[in-house]
N, CA, C and O atoms as a Maestro MAE file, in Angstrom:
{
 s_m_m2io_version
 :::
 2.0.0
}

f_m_ct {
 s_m_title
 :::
 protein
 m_atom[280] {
  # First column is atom index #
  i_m_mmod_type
  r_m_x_coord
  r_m_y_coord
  r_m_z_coord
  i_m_residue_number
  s_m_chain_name
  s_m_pdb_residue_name
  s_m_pdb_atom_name
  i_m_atomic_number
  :::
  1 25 0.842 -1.181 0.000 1 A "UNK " " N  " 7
  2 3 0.000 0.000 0.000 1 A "UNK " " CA " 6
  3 2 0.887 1.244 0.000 1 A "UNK " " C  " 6
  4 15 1.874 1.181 0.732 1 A "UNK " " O  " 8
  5 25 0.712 2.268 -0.641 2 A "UNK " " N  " 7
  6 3 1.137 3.393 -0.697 2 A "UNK " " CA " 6
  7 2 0.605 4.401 0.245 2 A "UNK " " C  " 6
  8 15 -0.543 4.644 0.616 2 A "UNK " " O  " 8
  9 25 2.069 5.063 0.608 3 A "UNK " " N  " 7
  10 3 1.725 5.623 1.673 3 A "UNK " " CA " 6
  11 2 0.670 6.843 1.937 3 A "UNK " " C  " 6
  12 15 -0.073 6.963 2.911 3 A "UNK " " O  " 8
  13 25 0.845 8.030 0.411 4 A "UNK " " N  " 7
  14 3 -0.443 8.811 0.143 4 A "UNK " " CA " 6
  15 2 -1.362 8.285 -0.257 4 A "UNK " " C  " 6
  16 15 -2.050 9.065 -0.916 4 A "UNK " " O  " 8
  17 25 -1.963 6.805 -0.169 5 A "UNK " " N  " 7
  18 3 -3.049 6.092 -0.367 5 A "UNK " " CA " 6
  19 2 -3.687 6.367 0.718 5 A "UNK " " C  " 6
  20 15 -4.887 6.645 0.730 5 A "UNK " " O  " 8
  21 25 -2.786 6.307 1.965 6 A "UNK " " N  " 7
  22 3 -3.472 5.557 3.320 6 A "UNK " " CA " 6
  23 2 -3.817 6.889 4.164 6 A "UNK " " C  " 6
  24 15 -4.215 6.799 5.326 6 A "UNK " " O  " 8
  25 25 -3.605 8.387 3.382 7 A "UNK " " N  " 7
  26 3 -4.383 9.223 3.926 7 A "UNK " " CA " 6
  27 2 -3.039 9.510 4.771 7 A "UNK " " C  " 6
  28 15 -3.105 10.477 5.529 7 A "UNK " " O  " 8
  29 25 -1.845 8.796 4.733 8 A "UNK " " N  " 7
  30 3 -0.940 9.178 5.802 8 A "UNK " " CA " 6
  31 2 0.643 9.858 4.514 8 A "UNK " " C  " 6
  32 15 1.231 9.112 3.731 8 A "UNK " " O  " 8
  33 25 0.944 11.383 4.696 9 A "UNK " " N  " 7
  34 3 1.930 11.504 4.208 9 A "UNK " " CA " 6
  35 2 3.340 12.006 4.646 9 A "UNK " " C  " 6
  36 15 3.442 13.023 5.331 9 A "UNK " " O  " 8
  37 25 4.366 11.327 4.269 10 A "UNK " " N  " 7
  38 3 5.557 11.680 4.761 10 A "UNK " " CA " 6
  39 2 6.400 12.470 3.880 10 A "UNK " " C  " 6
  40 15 7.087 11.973 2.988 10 A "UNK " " O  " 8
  41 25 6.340 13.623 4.127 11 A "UNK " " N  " 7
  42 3 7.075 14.947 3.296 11 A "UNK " " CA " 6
  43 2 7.803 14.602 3.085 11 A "UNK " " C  " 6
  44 15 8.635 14.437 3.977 11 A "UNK " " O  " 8
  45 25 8.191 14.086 1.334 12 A "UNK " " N  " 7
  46 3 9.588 14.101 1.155 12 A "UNK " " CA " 6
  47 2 10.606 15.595 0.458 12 A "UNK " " C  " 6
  48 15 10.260 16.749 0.204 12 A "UNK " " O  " 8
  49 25 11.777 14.967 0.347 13 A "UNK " " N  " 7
  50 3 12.435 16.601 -0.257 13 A "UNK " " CA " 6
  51 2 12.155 17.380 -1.434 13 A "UNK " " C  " 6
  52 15 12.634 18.483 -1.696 13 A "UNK " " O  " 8
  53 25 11.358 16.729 -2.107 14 A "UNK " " N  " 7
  54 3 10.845 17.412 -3.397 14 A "UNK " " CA " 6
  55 2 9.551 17.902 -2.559 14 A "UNK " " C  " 6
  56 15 9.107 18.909 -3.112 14 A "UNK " " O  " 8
  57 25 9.049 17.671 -1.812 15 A "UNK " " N  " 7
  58 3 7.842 18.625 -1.474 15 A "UNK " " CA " 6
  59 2 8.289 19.564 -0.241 15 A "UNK " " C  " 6
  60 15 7.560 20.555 -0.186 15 A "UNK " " O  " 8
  61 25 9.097 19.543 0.581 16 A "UNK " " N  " 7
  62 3 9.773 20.360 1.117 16 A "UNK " " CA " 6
  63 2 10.273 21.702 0.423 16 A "UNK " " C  " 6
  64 15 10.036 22.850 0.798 16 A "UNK " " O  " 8
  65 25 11.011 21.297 -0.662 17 A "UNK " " N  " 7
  66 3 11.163 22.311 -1.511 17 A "UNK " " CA " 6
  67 2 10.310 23.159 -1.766 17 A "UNK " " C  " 6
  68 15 10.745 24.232 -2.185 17 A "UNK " " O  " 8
  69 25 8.592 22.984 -1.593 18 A "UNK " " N  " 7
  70 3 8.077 23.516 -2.098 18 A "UNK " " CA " 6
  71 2 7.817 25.122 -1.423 18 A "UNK " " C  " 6
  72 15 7.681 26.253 -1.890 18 A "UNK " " O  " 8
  73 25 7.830 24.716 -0.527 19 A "UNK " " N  " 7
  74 3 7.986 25.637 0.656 19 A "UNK " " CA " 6
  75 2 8.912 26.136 1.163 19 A "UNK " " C  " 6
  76 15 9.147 25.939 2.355 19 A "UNK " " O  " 8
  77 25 9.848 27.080 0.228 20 A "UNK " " N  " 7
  78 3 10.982 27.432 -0.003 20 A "UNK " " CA " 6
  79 2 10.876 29.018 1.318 20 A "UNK " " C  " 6
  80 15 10.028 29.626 1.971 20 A "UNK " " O  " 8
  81 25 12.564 29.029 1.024 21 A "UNK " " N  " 7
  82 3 12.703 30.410 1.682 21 A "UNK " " CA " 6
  83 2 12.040 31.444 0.820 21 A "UNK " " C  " 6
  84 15 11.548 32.373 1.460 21 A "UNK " " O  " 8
  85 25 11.954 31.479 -0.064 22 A "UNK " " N  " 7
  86 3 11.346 32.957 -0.779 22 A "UNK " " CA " 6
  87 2 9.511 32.663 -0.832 22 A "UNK " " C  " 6
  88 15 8.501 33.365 -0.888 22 A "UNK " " O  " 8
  89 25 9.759 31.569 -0.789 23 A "UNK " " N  " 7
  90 3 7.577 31.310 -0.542 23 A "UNK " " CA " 6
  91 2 7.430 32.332 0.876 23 A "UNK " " C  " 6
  92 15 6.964 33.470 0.934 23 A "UNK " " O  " 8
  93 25 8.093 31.352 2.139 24 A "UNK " " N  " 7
  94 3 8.028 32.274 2.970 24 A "UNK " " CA " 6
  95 2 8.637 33.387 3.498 24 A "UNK " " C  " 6
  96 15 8.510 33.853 4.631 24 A "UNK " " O  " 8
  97 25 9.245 33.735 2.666 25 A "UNK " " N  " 7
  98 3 9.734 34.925 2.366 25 A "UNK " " CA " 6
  99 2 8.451 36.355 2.372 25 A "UNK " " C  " 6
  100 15 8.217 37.434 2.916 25 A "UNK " " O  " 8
  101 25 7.843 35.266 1.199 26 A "UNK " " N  " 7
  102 3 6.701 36.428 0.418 26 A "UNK " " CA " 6
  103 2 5.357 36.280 1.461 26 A "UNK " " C  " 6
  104 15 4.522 37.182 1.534 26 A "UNK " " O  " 8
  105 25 5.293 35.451 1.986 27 A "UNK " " N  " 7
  106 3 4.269 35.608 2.724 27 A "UNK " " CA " 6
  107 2 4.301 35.847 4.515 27 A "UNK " " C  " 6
  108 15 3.346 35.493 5.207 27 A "UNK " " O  " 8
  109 25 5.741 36.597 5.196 28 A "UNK " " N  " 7
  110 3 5.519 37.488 6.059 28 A "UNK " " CA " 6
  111 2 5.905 38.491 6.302 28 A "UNK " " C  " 6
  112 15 7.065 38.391 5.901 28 A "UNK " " O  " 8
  113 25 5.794 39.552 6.722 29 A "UNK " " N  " 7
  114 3 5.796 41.456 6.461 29 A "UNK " " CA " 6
  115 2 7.427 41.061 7.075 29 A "UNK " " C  " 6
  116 15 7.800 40.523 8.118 29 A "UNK " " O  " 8
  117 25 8.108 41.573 5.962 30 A "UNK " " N  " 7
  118 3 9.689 42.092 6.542 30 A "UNK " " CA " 6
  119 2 9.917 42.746 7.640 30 A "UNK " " C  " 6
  120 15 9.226 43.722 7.933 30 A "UNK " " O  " 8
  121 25 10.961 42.297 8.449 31 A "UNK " " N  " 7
  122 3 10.967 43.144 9.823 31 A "UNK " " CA " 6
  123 2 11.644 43.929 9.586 31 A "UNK " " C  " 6
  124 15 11.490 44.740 10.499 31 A "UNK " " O  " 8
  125 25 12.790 44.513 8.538 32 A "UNK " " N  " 7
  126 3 13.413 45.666 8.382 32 A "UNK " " CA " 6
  127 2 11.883 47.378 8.388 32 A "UNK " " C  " 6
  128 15 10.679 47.187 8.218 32 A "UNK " " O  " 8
  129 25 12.332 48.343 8.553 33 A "UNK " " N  " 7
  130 3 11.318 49.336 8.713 33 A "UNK " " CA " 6
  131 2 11.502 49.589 7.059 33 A "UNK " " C  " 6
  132 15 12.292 48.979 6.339 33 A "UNK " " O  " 8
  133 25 10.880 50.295 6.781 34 A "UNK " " N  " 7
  134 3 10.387 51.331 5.150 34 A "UNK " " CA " 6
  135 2 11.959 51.996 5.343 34 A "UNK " " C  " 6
  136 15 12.790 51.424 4.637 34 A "UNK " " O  " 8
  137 25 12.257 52.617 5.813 35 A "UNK " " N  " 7
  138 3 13.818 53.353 5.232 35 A "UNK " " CA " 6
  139 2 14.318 52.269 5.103 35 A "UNK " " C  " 6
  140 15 14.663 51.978 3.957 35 A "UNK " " O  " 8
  141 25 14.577 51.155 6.311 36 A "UNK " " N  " 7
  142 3 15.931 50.263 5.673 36 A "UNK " " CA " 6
  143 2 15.463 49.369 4.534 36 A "UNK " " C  " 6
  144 15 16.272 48.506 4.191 36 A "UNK " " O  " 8
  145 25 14.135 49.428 3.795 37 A "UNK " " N  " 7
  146 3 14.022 48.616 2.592 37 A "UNK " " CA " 6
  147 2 14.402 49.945 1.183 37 A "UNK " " C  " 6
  148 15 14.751 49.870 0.005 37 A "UNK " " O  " 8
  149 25 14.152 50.840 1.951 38 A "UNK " " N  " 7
  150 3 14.512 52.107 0.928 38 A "UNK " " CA " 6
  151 2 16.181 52.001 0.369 38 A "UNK " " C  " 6
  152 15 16.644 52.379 -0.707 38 A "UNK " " O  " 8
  153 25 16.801 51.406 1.416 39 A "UNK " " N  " 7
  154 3 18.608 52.073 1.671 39 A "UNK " " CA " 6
  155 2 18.561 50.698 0.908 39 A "UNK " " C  " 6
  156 15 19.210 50.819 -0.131 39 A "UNK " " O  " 8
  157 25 18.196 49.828 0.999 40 A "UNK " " N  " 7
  158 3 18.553 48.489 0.084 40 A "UNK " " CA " 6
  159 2 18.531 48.772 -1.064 40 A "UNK " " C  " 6
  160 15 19.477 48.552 -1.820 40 A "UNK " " O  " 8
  161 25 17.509 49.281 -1.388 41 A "UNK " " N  " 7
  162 3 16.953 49.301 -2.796 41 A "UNK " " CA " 6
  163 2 18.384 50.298 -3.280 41 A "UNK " " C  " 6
  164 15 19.505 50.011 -3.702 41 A "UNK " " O  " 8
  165 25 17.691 51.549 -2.975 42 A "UNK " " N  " 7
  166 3 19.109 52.759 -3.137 42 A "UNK " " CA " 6
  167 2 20.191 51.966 -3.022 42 A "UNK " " C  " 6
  168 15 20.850 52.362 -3.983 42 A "UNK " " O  " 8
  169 25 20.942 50.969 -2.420 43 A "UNK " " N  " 7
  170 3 22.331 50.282 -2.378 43 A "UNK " " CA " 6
  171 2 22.377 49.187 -2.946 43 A "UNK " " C  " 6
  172 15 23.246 48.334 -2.766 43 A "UNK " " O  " 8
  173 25 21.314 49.105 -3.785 44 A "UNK " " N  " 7
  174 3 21.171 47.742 -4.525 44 A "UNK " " CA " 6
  175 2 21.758 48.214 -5.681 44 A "UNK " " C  " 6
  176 15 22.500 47.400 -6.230 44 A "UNK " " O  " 8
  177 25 21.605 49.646 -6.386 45 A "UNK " " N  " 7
  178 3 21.572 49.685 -7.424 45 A "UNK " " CA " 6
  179 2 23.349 50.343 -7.737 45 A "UNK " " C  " 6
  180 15 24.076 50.871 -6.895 45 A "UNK " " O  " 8
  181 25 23.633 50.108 -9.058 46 A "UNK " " N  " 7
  182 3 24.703 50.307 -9.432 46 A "UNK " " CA " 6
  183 2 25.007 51.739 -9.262 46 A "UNK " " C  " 6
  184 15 26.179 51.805 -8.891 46 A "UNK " " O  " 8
  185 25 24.528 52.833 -9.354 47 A "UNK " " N  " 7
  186 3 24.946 53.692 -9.213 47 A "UNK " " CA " 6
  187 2 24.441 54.834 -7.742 47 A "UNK " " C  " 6
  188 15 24.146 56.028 -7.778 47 A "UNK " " O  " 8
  189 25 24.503 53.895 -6.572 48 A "UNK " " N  " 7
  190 3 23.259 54.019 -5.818 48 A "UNK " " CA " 6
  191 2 21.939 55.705 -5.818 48 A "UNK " " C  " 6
  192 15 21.546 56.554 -5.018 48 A "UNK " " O  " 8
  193 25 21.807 55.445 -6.806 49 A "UNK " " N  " 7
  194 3 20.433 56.724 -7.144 49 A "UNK " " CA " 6
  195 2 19.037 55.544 -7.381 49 A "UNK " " C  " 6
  196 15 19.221 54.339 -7.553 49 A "UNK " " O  " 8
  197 25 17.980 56.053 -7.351 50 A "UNK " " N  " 7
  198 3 16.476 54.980 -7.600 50 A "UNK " " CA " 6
  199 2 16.110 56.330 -7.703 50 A "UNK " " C  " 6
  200 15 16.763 57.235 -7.184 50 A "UNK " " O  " 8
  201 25 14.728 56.550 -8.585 51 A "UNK " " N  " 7
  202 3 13.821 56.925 -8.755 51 A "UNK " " CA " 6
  203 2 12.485 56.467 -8.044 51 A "UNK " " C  " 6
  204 15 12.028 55.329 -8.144 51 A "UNK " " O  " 8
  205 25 11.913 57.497 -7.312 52 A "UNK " " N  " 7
  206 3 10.569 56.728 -6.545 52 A "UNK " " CA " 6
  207 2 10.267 55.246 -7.355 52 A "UNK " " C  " 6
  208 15 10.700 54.114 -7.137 52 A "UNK " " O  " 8
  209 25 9.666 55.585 -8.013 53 A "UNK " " N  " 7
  210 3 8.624 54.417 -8.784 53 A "UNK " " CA " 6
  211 2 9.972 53.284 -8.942 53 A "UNK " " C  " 6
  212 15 9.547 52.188 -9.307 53 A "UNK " " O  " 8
  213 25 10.914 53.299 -8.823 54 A "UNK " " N  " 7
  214 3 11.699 52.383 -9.066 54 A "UNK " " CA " 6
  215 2 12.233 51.537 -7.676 54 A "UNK " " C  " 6
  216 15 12.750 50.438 -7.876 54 A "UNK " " O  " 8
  217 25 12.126 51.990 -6.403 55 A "UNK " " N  " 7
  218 3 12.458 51.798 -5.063 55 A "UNK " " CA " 6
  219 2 11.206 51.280 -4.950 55 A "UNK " " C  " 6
  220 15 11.389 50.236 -4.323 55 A "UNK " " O  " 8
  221 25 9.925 51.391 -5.202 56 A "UNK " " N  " 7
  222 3 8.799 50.770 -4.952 56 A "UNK " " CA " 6
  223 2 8.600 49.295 -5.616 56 A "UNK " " C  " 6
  224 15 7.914 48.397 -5.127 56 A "UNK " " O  " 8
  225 25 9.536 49.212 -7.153 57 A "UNK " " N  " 7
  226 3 9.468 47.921 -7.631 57 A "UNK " " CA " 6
  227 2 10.118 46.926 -7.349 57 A "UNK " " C  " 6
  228 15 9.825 45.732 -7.413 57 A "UNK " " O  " 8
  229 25 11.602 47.777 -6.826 58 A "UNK " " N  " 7
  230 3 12.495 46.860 -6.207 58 A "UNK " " CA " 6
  231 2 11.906 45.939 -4.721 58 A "UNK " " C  " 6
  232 15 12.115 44.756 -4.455 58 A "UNK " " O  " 8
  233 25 11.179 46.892 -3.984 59 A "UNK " " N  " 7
  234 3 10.457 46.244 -2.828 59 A "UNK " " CA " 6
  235 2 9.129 45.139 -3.043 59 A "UNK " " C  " 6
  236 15 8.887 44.096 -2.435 59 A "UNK " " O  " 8
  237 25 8.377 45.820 -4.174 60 A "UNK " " N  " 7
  238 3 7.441 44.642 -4.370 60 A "UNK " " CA " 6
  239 2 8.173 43.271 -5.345 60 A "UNK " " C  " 6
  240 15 7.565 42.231 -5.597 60 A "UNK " " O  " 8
  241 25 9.416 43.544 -5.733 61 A "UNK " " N  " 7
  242 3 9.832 42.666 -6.106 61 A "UNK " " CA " 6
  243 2 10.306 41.681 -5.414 61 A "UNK " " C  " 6
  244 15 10.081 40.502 -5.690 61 A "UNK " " O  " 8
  245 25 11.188 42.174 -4.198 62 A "UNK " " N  " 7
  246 3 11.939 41.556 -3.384 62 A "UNK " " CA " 6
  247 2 11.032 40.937 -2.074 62 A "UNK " " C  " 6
  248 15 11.354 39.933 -1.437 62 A "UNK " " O  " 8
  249 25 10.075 41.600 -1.876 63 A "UNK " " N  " 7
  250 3 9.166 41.422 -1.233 63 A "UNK " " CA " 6
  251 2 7.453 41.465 -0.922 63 A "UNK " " C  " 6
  252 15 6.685 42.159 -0.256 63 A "UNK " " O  " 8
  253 25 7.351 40.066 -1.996 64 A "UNK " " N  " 7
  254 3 5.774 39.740 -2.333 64 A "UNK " " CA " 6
  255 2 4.889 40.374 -1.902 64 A "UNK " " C  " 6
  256 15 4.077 41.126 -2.440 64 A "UNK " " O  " 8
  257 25 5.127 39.904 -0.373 65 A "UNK " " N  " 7
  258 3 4.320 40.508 1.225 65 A "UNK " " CA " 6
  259 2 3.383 41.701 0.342 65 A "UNK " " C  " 6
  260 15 2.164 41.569 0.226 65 A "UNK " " O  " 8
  261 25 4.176 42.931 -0.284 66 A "UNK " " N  " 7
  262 3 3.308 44.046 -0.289 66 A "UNK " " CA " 6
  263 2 2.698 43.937 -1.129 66 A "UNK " " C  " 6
  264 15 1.610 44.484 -0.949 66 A "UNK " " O  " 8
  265 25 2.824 43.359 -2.311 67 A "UNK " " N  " 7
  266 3 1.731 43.151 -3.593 67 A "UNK " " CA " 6
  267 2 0.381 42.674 -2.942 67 A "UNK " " C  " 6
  268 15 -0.694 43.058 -3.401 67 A "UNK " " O  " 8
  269 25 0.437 42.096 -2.205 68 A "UNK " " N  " 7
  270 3 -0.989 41.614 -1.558 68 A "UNK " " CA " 6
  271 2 -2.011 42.543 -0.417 68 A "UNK " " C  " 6
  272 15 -3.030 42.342 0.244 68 A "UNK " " O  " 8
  273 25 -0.740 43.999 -0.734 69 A "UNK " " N  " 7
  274 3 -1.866 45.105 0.077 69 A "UNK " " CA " 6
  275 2 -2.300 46.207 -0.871 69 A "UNK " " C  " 6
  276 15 -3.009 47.128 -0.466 69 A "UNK " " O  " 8
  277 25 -1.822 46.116 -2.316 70 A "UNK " " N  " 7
  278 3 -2.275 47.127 -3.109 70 A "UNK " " CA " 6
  279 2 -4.181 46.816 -3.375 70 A "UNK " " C  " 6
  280 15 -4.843 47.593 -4.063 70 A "UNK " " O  " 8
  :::
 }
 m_bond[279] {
  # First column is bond index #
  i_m_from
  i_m_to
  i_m_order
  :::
  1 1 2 1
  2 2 3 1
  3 3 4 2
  4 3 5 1
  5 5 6 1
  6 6 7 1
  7 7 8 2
  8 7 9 1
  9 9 10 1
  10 10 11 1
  11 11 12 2
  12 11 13 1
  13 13 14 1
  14 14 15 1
  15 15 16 2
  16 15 17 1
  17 17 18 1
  18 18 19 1
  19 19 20 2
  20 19 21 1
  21 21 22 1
  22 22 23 1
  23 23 24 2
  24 23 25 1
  25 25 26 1
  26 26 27 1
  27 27 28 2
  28 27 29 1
  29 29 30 1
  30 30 31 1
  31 31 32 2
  32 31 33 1
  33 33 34 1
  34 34 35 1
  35 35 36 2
  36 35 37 1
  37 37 38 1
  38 38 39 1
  39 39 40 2
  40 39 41 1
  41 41 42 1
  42 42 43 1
  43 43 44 2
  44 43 45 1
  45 45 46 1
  46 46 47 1
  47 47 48 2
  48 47 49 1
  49 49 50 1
  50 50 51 1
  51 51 52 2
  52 51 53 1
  53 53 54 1
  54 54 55 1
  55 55 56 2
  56 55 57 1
  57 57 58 1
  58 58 59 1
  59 59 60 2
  60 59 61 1
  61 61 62 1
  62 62 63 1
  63 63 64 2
  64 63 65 1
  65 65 66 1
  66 66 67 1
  67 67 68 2
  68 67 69 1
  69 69 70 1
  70 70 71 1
  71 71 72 2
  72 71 73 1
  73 73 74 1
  74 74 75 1
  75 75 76 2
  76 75 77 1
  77 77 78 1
  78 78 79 1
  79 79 80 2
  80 79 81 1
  81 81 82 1
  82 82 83 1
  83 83 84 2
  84 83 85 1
  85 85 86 1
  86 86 87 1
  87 87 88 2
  88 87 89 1
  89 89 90 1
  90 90 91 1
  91 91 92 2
  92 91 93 1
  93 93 94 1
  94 94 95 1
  95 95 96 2
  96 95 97 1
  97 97 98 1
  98 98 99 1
  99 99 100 2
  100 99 101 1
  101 101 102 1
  102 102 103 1
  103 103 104 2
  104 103 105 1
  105 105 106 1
  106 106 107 1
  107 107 108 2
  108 107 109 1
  109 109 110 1
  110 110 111 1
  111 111 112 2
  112 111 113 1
  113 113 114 1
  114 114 115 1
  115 115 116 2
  116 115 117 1
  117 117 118 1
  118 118 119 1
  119 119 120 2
  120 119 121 1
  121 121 122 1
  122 122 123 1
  123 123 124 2
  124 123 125 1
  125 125 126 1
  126 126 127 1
  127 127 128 2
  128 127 129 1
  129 129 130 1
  130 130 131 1
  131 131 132 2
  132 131 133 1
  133 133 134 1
  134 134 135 1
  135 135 136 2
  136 135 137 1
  137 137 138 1
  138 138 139 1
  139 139 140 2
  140 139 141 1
  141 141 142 1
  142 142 143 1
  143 143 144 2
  144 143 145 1
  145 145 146 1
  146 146 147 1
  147 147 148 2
  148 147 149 1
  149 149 150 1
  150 150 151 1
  151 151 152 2
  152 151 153 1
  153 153 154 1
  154 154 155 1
  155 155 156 2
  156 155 157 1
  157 157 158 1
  158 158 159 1
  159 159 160 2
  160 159 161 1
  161 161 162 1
  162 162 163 1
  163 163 164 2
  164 163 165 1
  165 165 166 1
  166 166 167 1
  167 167 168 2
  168 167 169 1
  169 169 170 1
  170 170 171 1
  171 171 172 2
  172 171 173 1
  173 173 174 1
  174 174 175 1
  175 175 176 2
  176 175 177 1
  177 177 178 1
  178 178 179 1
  179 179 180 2
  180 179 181 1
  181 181 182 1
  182 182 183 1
  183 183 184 2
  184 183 185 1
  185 185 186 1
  186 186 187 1
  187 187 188 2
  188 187 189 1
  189 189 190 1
  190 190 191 1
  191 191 192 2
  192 191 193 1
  193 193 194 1
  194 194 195 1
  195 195 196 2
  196 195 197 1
  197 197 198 1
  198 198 199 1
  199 199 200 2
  200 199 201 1
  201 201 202 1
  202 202 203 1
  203 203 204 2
  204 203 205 1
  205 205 206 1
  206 206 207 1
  207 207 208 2
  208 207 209 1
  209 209 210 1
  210 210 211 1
  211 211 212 2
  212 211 213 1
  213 213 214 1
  214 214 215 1
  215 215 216 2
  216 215 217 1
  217 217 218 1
  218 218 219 1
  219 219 220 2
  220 219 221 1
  221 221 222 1
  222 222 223 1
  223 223 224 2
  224 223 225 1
  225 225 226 1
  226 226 227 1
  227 227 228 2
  228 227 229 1
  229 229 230 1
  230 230 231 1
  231 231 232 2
  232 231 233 1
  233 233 234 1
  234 234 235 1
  235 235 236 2
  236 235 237 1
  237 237 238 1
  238 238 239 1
  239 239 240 2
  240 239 241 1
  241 241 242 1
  242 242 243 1
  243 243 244 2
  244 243 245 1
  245 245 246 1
  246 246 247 1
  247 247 248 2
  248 247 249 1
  249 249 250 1
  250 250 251 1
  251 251 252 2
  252 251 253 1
  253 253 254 1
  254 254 255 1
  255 255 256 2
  256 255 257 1
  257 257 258 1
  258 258 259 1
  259 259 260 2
  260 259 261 1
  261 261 262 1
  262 262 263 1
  263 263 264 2
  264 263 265 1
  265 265 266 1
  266 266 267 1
  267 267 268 2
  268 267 269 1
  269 269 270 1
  270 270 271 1
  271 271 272 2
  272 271 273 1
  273 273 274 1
  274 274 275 1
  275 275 276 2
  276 275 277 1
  277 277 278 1
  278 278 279 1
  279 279 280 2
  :::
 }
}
């Protein structure tokens, strides 16, 4: 008998995976504050300058979390 037959399952590493660091990543509010995701963004970039609208993509990029409050 198979074991997801019997209603009983034992997580293996391909389903572990699934539930990666960046899954839960994206699904809890970063504990850094709004400036220090600002200074990332700004120090992310090669020449550290961002344009508003561009510090906002870098964050919903990097961090799912906020796409799900627009």
């Amino acid at each position: 008998m198979n074991p997801q037959d019997s209603g009983y399952f034992s997580p293996s590493p391909s389903s572990q995976d699934f539930c990666s660091h960046k899954t839960v990543k994206s699904l809890t509010k970063p504990q850094e504050s709004y400036v220090a995701l600002i200074a990332r963004a700004i120090l992310s970039s090669s020449n550290y300058q961002m344009l508003l609208v561009d510090i906002y993509e870098w964050i919903l990029n990097e961090y799912p979390y906020y796409q799900t409050l627009q």
